[in-house]
Residue, then its C-alpha position, 0 to 999 in steps of 0.5 A: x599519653x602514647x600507646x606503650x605507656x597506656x599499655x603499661x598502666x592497663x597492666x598493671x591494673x589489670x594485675x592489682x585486680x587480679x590480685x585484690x580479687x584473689x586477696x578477697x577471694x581467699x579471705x572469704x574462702x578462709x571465713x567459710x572453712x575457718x582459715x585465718x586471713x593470713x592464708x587468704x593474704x597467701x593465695x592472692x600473693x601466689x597468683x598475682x606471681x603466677x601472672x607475672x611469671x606467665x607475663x614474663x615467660x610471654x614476654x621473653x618469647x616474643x622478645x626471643x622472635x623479635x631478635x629473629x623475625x625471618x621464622x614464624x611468630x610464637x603461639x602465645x595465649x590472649x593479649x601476648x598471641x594478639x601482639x604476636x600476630x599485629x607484629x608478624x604482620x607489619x614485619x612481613x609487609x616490611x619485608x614484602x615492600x623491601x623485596x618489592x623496592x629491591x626489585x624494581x631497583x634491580x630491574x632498573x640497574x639491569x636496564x642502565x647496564x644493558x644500555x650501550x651508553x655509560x652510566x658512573x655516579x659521583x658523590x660529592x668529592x667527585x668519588x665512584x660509587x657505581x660504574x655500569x658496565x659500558x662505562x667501565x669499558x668506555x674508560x677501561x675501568x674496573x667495576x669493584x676495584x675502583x670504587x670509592x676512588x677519586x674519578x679524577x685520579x682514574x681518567x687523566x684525559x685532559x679533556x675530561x679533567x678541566x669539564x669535570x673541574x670548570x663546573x658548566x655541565x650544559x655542554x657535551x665534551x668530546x675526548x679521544x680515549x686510547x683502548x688499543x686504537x683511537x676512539x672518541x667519546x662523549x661525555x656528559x654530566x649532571x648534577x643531582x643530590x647533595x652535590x652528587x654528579x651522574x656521568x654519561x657517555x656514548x662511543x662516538x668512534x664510528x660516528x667521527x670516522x664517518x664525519x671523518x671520511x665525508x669530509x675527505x670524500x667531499x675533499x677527494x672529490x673536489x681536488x679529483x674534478x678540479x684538475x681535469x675541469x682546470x686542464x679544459x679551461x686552459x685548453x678551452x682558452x687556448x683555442x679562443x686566444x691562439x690560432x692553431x693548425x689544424x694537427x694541433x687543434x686535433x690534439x688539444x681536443x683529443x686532450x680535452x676528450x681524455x678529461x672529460x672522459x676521466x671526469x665522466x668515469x669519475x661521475x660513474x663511479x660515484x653513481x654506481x658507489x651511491x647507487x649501491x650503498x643506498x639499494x636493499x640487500x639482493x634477494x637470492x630468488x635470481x640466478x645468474x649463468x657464471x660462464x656469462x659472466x666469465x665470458x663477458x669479463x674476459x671479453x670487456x678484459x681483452x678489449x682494455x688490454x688491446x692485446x698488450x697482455x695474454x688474457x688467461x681464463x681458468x677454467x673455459x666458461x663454456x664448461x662452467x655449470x655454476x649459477x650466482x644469486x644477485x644483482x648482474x650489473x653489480x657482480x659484472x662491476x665488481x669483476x670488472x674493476x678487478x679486472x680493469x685494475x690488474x691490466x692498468x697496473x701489469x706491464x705489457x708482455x705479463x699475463x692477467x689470469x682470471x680463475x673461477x674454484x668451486x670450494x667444497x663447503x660449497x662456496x665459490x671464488x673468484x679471483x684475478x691474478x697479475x704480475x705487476x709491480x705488487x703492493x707494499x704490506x702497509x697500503x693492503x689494509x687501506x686499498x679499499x677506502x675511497x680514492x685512497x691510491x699507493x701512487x697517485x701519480x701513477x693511478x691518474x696516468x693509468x686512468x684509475x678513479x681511486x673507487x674502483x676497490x671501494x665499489x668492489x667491497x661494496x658490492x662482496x658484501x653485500x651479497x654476503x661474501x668477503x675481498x681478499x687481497x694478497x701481494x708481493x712486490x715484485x710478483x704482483x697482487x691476487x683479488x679474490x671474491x669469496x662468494x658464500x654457499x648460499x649464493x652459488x648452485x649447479x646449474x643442473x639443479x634448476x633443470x632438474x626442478x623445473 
């Protein structure tokens, strides 16, 4: 027999003792004073509905709460209080625990949403259920709106489809997503559930344009010390299988000398580009004298010039009072390759103008001016990439590495500044170092300290 029902019988029991007591009662009351048993009869009848209308008038109010259990339990009197009470309070346990469980749930959904990797569940129809918000970025998704639709019907990239469809989940997928320019993602899914699928997937974009631009490097590289190393084999065997006059073995080795030093200026380059990719941030504590700097650029500039170009500095570096925080040799081989590029790319006869403009935010600029052939506007974007060249032919015969550039925006930002290119065929090209306020100060400050 379960409790309801043992309940029940107790009281019912309880009101046919109630009522044979009251029955008894008034019948020995009716013999006392001279009542007949009929009355006594009545009196018990009118307790026993007492009883039962205070039951069910009870009975109602605590039904009355159970329909609205959020406000306080009804103050009742004996077994009809103590059941209130047992019944408050495994209803406010339930609801402490159910409060407990959102919690953790919603601390855990915060946790997947502040990930930087996507997260969908799929029921068993391959259906959304949940999308977090990086996913629906990686799959330019809606969140709301999309739910309850086929996943398949969503994402029509071929690659996703025939991994979603061919079951075998023990391997990653790659896909090319289109979200206003190429991306990649990889995509992984596992089963859980009645048939229920867990989608993740991670932007790998940077990843593969790196992947994308060691190989190149590796390839660039190669073909960049094939050719000079092929030209002094073919030399090499020239001297040993052919004998030659005096003024011609002068010219192979002169010829030969020009390779090796475009091969030892290629090794430089890569040397200083790795050096500075892999040297901590420049500390701000060492000052550098821009008039030294300028002096020494215009000085390196003349000698590559060989008087071919008028070499225009602005303003006169002997009335510079500036001072730079940073690495020297790497300020010096940025302005440099600036310089060394205008030079090799001006026509004889046109000036290469080098300016230094303190700004009024208190940074500073460095730029340098030619007057060559210019660059084309869909090669600006590029010229900063590894042994990227407009002209290949045309950057060998000049002598260039095709890193020049490269070492430049290395070395701009790592002292927190920015490259600025500007061209135009026909007028030439402007390179500016836009150095920030907290790299730049008047000399006069340090004398004024110290």
């Amino acid at each position: 027999m379960d409790s309801s029902n043992s309940w029940l019988i107790s009281r019912v029991a309880v009101r046919l003792a109630v009522g044979m007591a009251g029955g008894l009662a008034g019948y020995w009351i009716g013999q006392r004073v001279g009542y007949p048993v009929a009355a006594g009869a009545a009196a018990a009848s009118s307790a026993v509905l007492l009883l039962s209308v205070s039951d069910t008038l009870h009975g109602h109010a605590l039904l009355d709460w159970l329909r609205n259990p959020e406000s306080p339990g009804p103050v009742l009197p004996g077994i009809w209080g103590e059941l209130s009470h047992r019944v408050e309070r495994l209803l406010r346990s339930r609801d402490a625990d159910i409060a407990l469980e959102r919690g953790e749930l919603q601390q855990f959904l915060s946790a997947i949403e502040a990930s930087p990797n996507g997260v969908m569940l799929l029921d068993e129809s391959d259906h959304l259920t949940w999308i977090s918000p990086a996913a629906a970025d990686h799959f330019g998704l809606n969140r709301h709106r999309d739910l309850q639709q086929r996943v398949t019907n969503l994402i029509r990239q071929p690659a996703f489809v025939q991994y979603l469809q061919a079951g075998d989940f023990s391997e990653t997928v790659k896909c090319p997503m289109s979200r206003g320019g190429l991306s990649w993602l990889q995509i992984q899914v596992r089963e859980f559930g009645e048939g229920r699928k867990l989608i993740l997937s991670q932007d790998i974009t940077e990843r593969e344009r790196a992947d994308t631009m060691r190989r190149d490097f590796v390839a660039n590289v190669s073909h960049e010390i094939r050719t000079p190393l092929t030209v002094l084999m073919g030399f090499i065997e020239t001297l040993g299988a052919l004998p030659l006059t005096e003024v011609e073995r002068k010219r192979v080795i002169s010829l030969m000398a020009e390779q090796a030093d475009r091969m030892q200026g290629l090794v430089s380059d890569l040397l200083t580009l790795a050096q500075i990719e892999g040297s901590p941030r420049p500390a701000s504590d060492r000052w550098l004298p821009v008039q030294h700097l300028m002096r020494r650029v215009a000085n390196d500039a003349r000698g590559l010039s060989k008087e071919r170009h008028p070499i225009e500095v602005q303003p006169d570096p002997a009335h510079l009072d500036a001072e730079i925080s940073g690495v020297e040799s790497e300020w010096l081989s940025a302005m440099g390759n600036l310089v060394s590029n205008a030079i090799r790319y001006t026509p004889a006869g046109r000036a290469v103008e080098i300016h230094w403009r303190s700004l009024p935010d208190g940074s500073a600029e460095f730029s340098v001016q030619d007057h060559g052939i210019g660059i084309s506007p869909e090669h600006l974007p590029r010229l900063t990439e590894r042994f990227y060249r407009v002209d290949g032919s045309r950057s060998r015969d000049t002598g260039g590495t095709g890193l020049g550039l490269s070492i430049v925006k290395h070395v701009i930002q790592r002292h927190g500044g920015e490259l600025k290119i500007s061209s135009e065929q026909g007028k030439g090209s402007n390179f500016t170092l836009h150095i920030p306020a907290m790299r730049v100060r008047r000399a006069e400050v340090d004398t004024a300290v110290s």
